[in-house]
N, C-alpha and C positions, 0 to 999 in steps of 0.2 A: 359579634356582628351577625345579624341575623342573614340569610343565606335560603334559595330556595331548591337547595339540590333536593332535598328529600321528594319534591314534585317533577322536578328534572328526571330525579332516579325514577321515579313510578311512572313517568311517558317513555321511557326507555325497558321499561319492562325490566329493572335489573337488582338484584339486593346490595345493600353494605359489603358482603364480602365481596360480590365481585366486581363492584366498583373500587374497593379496596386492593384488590387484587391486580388490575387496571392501572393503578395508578402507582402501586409499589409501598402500599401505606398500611397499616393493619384495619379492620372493621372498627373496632373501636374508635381509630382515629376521624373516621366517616361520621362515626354517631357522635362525635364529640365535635365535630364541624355543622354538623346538622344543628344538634340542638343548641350551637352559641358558645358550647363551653371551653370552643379551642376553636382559635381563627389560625387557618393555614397559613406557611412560610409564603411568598413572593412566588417560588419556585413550583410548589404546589397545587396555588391558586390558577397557575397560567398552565399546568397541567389540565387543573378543572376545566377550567374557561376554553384550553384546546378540545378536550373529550365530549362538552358538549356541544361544540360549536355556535355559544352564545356569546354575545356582549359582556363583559365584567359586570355590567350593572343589570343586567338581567338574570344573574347569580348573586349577588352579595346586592345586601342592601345596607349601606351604610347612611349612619345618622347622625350628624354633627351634632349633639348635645350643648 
């Protein structure tokens, strides 16, 4: 699922680790929700979606196929 944190992160001024960090998750796990190759748990995403106080859909962009 494509996702627009990594633009999220760069308005916040903050890297993968310490958003990883933040959130209780490793960096890798960050860069692997960034580029698509790991869509986050339920419990995760509403971490995201709290930390940066956007909309779900202003974060993930999903695309019915």
């Amino acid at each position: 699922m494509k996702n627009n944190i990594k633009k999220l992160r760069a308005e916040k001024k903050i890297s993968q680790q310490k958003l990883a960090e933040i959130l209780n998750v490793s960096r890798q796990t960050i860069n692997s929700i960034e580029t698509g190759k790991f869509d986050p748990s339920l419990t995760l995403t509403i971490k995201i979606v709290r930390f940066f106080k956007k909309d779900l859909q202003e974060i993930f962009i999903f695309k019915n196929d």
